[in-house]
N, C-alpha and C positions, 0 to 999 in steps of 0.2 A: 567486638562481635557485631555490631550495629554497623561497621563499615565494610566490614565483610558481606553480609547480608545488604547493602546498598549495594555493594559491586556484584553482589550475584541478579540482583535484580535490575542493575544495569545494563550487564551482558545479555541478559533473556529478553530486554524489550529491545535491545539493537537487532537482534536476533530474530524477533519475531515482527519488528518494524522492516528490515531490509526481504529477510522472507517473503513476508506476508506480500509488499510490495512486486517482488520478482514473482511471485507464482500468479498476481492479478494479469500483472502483463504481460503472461504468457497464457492465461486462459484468453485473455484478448486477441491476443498473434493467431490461438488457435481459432477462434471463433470468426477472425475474418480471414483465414485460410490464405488461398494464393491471388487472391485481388492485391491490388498492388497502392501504398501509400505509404509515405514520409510523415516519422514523428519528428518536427521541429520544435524541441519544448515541451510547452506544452499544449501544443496545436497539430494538429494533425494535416495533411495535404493530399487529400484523395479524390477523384472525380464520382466515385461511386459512394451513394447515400447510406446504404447501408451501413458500410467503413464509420461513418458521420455519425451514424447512431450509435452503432458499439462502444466507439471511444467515448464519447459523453458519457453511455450507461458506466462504461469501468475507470473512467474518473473520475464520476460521482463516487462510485464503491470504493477507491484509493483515497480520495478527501475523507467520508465515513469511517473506513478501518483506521487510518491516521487520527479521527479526532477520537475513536473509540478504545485506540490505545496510550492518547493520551488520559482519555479519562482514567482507564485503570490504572496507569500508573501514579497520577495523584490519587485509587483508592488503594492501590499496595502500598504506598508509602506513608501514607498518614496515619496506618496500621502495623507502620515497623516502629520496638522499642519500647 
């Protein structure tokens, strides 16, 4: 039963690690509209400053939700069994 409940809790943090991820970097896509840059990485390549500022803000917020789903998931697990 204890393995079961590890793979189900497996599934929902891939789930909500690749999600979470994909919806940040499309709130970003949306918020700097039709200005025009290249994501190389993880650097960005645009002339307009703006572009410059967004992507720091939502890769700070991508680094955050990544260490904040790591945290939950050492406190769901140290709570199965």
């Amino acid at each position: 039963m204890i393995a079961v409940t590890y793979g189900i809790i497996a599934v929902v943090f891939v789930v909500l690690g690749i999600g979470g991820i994909m919806y940040l970097d499309h709130r970003f896509s949306a918020s700097v509209g039709d200005r025009p840059f290249t994501v190389n990485g993880r650097r960005v390549e645009s002339d307009d400053p703006f572009v410059l500022r967004q992507f720091k803000k939502f890769y700070a917020l991508r680094v955050a939700y990544s260490l904040a789903l790591l945290v939950l998931l050492f406190v769901v697990v140290s709570h199965v069994g």
